[in-house]
ZAMARGU-4260 file (C-alpha; in steps of 0.2 Angstrom, whole numbers, plus 5000, padded with zeros to 4 digits):
<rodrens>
0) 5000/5000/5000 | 5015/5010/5004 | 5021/5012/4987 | 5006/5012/4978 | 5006/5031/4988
5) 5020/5035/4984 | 5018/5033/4967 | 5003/5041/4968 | 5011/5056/4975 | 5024/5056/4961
10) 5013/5059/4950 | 5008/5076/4941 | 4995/5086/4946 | 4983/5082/4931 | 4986/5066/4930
15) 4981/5064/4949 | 4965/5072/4944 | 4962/5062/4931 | 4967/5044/4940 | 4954/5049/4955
20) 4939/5054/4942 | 4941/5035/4932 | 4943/5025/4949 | 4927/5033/4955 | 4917/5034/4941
25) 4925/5027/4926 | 4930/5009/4932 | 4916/5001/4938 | 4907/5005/4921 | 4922/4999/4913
30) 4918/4983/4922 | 4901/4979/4918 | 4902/4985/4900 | 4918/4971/4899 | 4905/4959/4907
35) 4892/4962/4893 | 4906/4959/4881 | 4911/4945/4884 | 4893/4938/4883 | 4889/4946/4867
40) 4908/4940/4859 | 4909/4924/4864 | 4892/4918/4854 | 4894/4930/4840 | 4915/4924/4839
45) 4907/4906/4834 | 4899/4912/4821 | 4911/4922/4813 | 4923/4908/4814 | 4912/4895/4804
50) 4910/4908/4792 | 4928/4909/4789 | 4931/4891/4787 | 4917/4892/4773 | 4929/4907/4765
55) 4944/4896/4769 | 4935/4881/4758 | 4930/4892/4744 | 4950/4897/4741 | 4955/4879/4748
60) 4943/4875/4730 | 4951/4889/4718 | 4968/4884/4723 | 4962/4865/4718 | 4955/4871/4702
65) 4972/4878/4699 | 4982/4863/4703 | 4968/4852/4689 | 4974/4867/4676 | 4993/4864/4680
70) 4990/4842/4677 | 4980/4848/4661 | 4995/4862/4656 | 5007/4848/4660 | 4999/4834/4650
75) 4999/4843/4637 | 5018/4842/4633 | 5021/4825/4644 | 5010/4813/4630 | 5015/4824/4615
80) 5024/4809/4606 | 5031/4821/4594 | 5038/4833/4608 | 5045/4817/4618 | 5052/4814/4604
85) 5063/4829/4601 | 5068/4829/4618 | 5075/4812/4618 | 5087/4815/4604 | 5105/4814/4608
90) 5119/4824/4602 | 5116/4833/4586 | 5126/4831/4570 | 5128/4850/4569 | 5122/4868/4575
95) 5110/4867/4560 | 5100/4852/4568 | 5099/4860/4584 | 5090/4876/4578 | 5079/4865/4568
100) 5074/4855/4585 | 5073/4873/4594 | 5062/4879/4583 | 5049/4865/4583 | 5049/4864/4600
105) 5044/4884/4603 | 5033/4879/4589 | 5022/4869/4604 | 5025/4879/4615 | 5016/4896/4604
110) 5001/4882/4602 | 5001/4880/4622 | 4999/4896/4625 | 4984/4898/4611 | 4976/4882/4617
115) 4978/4888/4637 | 4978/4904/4634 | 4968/4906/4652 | 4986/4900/4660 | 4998/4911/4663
120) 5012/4899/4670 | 5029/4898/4664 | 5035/4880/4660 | 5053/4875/4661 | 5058/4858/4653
125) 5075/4854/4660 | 5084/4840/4651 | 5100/4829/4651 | 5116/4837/4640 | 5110/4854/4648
130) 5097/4856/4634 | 5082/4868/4643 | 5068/4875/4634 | 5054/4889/4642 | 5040/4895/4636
135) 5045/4912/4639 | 5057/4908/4625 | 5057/4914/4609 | 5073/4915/4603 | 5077/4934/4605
140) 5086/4935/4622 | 5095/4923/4633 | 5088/4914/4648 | 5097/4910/4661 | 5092/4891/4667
145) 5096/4881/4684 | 5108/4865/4680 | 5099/4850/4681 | 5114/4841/4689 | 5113/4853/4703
150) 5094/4849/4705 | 5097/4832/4705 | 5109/4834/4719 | 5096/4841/4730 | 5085/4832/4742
155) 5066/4837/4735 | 5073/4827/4719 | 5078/4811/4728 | 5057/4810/4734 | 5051/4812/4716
160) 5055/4791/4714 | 5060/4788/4694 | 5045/4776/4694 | 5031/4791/4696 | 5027/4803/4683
165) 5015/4811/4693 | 5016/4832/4699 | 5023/4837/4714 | 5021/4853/4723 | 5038/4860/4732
170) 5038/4877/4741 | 5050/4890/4733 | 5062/4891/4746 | 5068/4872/4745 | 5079/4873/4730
175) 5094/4885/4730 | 5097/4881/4712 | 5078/4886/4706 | 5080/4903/4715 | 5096/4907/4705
180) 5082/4911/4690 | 5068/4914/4699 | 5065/4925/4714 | 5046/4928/4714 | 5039/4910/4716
185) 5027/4904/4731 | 5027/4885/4726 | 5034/4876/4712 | 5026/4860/4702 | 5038/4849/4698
190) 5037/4831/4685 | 5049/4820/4680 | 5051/4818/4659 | 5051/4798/4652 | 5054/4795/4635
195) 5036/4786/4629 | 5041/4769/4625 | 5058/4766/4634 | 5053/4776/4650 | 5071/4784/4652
200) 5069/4798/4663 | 5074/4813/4653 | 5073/4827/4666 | 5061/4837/4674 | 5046/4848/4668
205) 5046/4864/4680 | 5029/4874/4683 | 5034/4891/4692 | 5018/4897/4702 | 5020/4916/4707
210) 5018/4926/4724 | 5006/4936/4711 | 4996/4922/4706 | 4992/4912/4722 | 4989/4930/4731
215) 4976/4933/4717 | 4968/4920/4722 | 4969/4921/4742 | 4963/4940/4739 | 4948/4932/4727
220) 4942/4924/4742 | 4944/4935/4756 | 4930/4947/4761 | 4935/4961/4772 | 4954/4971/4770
225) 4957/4966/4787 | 4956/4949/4782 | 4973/4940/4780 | 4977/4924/4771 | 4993/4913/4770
230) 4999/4897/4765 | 5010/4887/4776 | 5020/4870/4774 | 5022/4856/4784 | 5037/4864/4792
235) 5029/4881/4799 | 5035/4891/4783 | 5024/4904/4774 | 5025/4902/4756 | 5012/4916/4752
240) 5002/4929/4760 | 4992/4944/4756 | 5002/4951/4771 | 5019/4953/4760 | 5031/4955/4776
245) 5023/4936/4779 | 5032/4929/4766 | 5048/4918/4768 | 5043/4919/4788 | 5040/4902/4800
250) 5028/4901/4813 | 5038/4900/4829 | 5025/4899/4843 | 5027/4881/4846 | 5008/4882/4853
255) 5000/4890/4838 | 5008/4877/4827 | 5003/4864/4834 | 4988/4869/4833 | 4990/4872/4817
260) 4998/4856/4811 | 4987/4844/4825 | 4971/4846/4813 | 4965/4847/4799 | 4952/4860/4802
265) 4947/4873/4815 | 4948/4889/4822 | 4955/4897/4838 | 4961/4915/4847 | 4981/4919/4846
270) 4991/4935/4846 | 4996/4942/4831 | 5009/4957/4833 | 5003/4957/4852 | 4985/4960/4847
275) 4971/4947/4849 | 4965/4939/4834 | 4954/4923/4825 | 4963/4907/4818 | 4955/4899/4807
280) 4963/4884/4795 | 4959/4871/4782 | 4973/4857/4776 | 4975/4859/4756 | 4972/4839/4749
285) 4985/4840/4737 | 4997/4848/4745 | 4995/4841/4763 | 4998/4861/4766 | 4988/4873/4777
290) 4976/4886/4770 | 4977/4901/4787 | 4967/4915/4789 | 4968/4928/4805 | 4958/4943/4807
295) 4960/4955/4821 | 4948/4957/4834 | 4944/4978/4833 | 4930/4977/4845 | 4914/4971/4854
300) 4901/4962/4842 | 4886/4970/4839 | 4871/4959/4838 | 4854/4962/4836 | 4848/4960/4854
305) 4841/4978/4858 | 4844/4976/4877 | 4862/4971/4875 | 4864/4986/4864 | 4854/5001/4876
310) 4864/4994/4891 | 4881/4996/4881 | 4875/5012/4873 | 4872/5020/4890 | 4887/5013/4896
315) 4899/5019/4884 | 4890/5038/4884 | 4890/5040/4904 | 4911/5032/4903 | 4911/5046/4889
320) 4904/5060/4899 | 4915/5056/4915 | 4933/5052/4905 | 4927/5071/4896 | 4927/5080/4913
325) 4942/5071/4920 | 4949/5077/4906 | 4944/5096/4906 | 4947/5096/4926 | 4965/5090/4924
330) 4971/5100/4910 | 4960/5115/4919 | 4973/5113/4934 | 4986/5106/4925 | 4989/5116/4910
335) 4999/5130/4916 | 5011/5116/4926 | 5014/5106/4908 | 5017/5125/4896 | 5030/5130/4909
340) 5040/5113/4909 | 5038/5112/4891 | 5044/5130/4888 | 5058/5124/4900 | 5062/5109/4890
345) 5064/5119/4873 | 5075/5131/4885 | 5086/5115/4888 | 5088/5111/4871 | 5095/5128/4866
350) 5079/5140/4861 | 5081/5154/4871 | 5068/5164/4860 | 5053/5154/4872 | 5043/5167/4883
355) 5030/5158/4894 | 5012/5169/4893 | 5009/5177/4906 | 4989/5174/4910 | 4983/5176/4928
360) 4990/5184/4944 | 4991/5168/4955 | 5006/5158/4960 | 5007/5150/4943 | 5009/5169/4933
365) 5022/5174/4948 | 5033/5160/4940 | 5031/5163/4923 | 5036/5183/4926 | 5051/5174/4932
370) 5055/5162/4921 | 5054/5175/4905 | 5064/5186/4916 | 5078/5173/4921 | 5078/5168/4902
375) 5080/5185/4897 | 5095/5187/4907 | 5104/5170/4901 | 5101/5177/4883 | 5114/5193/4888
380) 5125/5182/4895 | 5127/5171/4880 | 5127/5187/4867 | 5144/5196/4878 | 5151/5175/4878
385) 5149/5175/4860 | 5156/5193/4858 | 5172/5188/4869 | 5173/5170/4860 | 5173/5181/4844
390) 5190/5192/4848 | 5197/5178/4857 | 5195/5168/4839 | 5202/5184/4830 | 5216/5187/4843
395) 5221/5167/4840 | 5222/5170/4821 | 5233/5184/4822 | 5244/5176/4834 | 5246/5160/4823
400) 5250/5174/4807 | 5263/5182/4814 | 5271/5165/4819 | 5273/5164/4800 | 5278/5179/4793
405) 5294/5181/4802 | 5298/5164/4800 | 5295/5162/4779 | 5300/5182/4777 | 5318/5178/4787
410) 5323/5163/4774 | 5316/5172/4762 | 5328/5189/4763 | 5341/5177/4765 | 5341/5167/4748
415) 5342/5187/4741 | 5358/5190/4750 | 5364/5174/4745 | 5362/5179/4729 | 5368/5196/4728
420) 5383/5189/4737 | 5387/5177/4721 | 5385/5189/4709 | 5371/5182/4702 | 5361/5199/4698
425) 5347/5190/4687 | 5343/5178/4698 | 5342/5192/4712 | 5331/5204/4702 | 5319/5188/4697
430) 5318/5184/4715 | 5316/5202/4721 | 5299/5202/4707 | 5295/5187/4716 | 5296/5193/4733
435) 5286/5209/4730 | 5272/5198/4721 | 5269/5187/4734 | 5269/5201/4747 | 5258/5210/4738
440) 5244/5195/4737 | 5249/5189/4752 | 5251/5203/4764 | 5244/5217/4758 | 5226/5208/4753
445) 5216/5209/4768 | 5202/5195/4765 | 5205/5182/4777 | 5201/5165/4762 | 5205/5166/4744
450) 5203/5156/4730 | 5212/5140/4728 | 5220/5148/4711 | 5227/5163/4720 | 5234/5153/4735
455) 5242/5142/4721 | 5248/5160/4710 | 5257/5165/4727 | 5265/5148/4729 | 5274/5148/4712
460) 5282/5164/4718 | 5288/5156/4734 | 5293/5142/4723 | 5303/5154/4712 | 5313/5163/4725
465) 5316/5144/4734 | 5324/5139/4717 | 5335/5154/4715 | 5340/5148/4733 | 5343/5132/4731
470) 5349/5128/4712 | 5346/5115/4703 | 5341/5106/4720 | 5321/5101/4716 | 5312/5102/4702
475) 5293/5106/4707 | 5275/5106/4696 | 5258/5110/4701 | 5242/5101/4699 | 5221/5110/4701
480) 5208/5103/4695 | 5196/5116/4687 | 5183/5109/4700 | 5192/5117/4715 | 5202/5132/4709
485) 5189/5146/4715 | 5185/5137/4733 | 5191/5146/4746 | 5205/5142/4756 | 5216/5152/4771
490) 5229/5162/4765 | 5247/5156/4770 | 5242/5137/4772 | 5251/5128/4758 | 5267/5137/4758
495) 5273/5131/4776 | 5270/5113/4769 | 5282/5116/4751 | 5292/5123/4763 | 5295/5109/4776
500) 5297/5101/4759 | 5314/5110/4753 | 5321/5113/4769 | 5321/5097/4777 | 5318/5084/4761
505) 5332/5089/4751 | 5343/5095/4763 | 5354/5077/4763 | 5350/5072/4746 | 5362/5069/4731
510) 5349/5069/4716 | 5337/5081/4711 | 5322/5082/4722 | 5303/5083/4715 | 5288/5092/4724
515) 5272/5086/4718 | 5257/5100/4725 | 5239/5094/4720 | 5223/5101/4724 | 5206/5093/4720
520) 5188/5088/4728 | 5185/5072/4740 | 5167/5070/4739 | 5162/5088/4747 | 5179/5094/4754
525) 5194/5101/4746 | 5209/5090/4748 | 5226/5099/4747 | 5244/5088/4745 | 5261/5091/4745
530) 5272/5076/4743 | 5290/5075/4740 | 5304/5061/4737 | 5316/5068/4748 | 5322/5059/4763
535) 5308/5058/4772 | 5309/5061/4791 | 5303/5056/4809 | 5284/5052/4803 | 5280/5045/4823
540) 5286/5062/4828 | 5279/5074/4814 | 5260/5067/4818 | 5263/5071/4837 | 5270/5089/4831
545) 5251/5087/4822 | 5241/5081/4836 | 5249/5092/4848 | 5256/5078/4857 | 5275/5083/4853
550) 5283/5100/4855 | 5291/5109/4843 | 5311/5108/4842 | 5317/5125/4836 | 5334/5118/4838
555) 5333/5103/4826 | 5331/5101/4805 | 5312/5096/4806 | 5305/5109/4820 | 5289/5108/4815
560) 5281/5126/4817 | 5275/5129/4801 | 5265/5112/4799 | 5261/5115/4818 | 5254/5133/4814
565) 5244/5128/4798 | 5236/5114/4808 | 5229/5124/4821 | 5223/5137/4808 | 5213/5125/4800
570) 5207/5118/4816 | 5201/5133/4824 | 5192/5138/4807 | 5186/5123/4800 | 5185/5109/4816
575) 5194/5096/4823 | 5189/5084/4809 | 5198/5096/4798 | 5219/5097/4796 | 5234/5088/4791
580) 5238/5071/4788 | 5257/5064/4787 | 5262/5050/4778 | 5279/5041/4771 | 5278/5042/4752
585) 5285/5027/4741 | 5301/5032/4735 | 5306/5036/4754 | 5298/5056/4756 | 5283/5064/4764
590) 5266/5066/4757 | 5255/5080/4769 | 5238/5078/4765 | 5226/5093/4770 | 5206/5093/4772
</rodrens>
């Protein structure tokens, strides 16, 4: 009793209400209108079920009717002599004699359709020395056929018995090698082919009976939509069903089928999708299979006894009457709780735009003045968080900037010098036009992403001055697909990559270098490499400088700020999903890969 009050006490206020109002007044009607039920259904249940077995028959019949046509359809090419005997033939002489055969038998098979032209079955005759014919072919595409030896491997084949030529009815999903060419069968009717007068077996004559067709016939039958019809074998499998997500299904409930399977005929309750429903089932006499119909129950049964039907009339408008004002009582009180703590619940998720009305001056409009006013409040706090976020994020980008000016423009100036120093005066004047072009575009632009195609026009200058430096050290080319060259992409973010490439690929290498600078789409995101076959470098280290799980070494060949700096660039811009990837070339370099 305890903790039936307490959970009482947890609940809401409406719902209190409302529980209080349907034990007092709503229950005990509930009860005796249950009662009157149960009288009414269990008679009328009865005779809804007999009239379902007298459905069940009428399509137990059709499908009979169907199984006559196929014996008729079948003959029809067994005791043809003349078909029998072009079917026994062995090897042909040539191609020529083969055609010949080919054509007289489709010859038959145009005949059949014209003399059963009410049957829409497809026949297969599959014969020894892989020789198959169809009626479905007429010589202008190929048809893919099961292999009789496989069929013949299989264990349906082994119960045919070479001394019986009559039909046999197997369920679809018996033969692997009959679904390799057919995928929309329910059953299959199967016969075994003798030649007339020796009584070799020559193969198998194949019926294919379609999900269509036997669900045209289950859905001839059936009377009401919320009727549903299968067939199922011996074993508990559905073979067809005007409820398609039936097909292919077993019966598991080991209660229902052996009921199912105990009887030939009969009817009882079950579940069906955890609702109650009506079993009712005939036993096929051809196929020894079972003919199922279930219908949910949606209701009480209304018969024509007038007093049955005042009482449960009255009944069900004073439970109306009593549920309504429960209803209007608890949402009454209740309503103002439930707006405010779904107004707060939108709050959570992140709408601070919510303002809760503000209707009466009782306790309830006291709270929601002071909910709008604490939610106001939070709104100021986040806009002057944002605001700060904001020059914190521009602050960072400045910061990471000039962490690469000083460092490019310092080995920059000093591949000039070197020049000048050497006397090489055209190399210095080409690399001075350089210098000026890139700082131009670079520095002097203030946009903060540029094209891909400008990024690339200011890396050729870099590349220009880094060859004047370092002569005939690399050779380097330049790859953009048309796609990507007016994305936008932040300024200064492939030229520390080239650069990590020169300084600290070639620096130990004998032969020329090469630098290889691609830039193209990967599904929605620009991808940016740089790979070089230099002599590579400390891969385990370069990805913690990446990670951030490595410092940087200004003391050693690869220190790893530049990589370092663009990494956290594009982090900060685009998202820790985005950056730079490292990874050993082939030839022994570095490929850095950037998203």
């Amino acid at each position: 009793m305890g903790k039936i009050k307490k959970k009482f006490q947890n609940l809401r206020l409406g719902q209190k209400i409302l529980l209080s109002n349907l034990v007092l007044f709503v229950v005990p009607c509930m009860v005796l209108m249950l009662l009157l039920f149960h009288l009414v259904q269990t008679g009328a249940n009865e005779r809804l079920n007999s009239s379902k077995l007298v459905i069940l028959n009428q399509i137990d019949r059709s499908m009979e009717d169907m199984f006559q046509d196929i014996v008729s359809y079948t003959n029809y090419f067994y005791c043809n002599r003349e078909l029998n005997r072009l079917i026994s033939l062995g090897d042909f002489e040539n191609a020529y004699e083969e055609l010949v055969v080919q054509k007289n038998i489709r010859s038959y098979f145009r005949e059949s359709r014209v003399i059963y032209s009410n049957m829409d079955y497809n026949l297969r005759l599959l014969c020894d020395g892989g020789r198959n014919y169809s009626t479905e072919d007429d010589g202008s595409e190929y048809i893919d056929y099961p292999a009789l030896k496989e069929l013949q491997r299989e264990p349906w084949y082994q119960k045919l018995g070479e001394n019986s030529s009559s039909i046999k009815y197997i369920p679809a999903y018996v033969s692997r090698e009959l679904r390799k060419t057919e995928d929309d069968s329910a059953m299959r009717a199967v016969r075994l082919i003798k030649n007339l007068n020796s009584g070799r077996v020559l193969g198998i004559m194949e019926v294919n009976i379609t999900q269509k067709q036997v669900e045209g016939i289950f859905r001839g039958g059936v009377e009401k939509e919320s009727q549903q019809v299968f067939l199922m074998d011996s074993t508990g499998k559905i073979l067809c069903s005007t409820e398609g997500s039936l097909v292919q299904q077993s019966v598991e409930d080991r209660e229902y089928l052996k009921k199912l399977t105990g009887f030939d005929h009969g009817y009882f309750s079950a579940k069906m999708s955890g609702r109650p429903a009506q079993v009712s089932f005939v036993t096929n006499g051809t196929t020894g299979w079972k003919l199922v119909m279930y219908e949910e129950e949606k209701g009480a049964v209304w018969t024509a006894n007038r007093i049955f039907v005042m009482i449960l009339l009255v009944a069900a408008v004073y439970v109306l009457l009593a549920v309504i004002m429960s209803v209007y009582n608890s949402r009454y009180i209740g309503r103002p709780v439930q707006k405010l703590k779904a107004d707060m619940k939108n709050v959570y998720r992140g709408d601070l735009t919510v303002r809760t009305p503000v209707e009466t001056n009782d306790e309830f409009g006291q709270l929601s003045l002071q909910f709008n006013q604490m939610i106001g409040r939070i709104e100021e706090l986040i806009v002057r968080l944002e605001q700060e976020e904001e020059e914190k994020r521009g602050l960072e980008m400045q910061a990471l900037q000039a962490q690469i000016n000083p460092h490019f423009l310092y080995n920059t100036l000093a591949s000039i010098r070197f020049l000048v120093e050497m006397d090489m005066g055209e190399q210095a004047d080409q690399s001075l036009l350089a210098l000026a072009k890139l700082l131009r575009r670079t520095y002097s632009d203030k946009r903060e992403y540029i094209p891909v195609a400008e990024e690339m026009e200011s890396l050729k200058n870099y590349l220009v001055l880094m060859e004047n430096r370092y002569q005939d050290t690399f050779v380097w080319s330049i790859e953009v697909s048309d796609e990507v060259k007016d994305w936008l992409i932040p300024k200064i973010s492939v030229q520390p990559l080239v650069e990590n490439a020169i300084a600290h690929g070639f620096c130990q290498k004998e032969d020329t270098g090469h630098i290889l600078i691609a830039a193209g789409a990967e599904e929605d995101d620009l991808l940016v490499s740089v790979e070089d076959d230099g002599i590579g470098g400390d891969l385990e280290y370069i990805r913690g400088v990446l990670d951030g799980r490595e410092e940087t070494r200004t003391n050693e060949q690869f220190s790893g700020i530049g990589i370092r700096n663009v990494q956290k660039r594009l982090q900060i811009i685009y998202g820790e999903a985005y950056g730079i990837s490292a990874e050993h070339t082939p030839g022994g370099g570095m490929c850095f890969a950037g998203t």
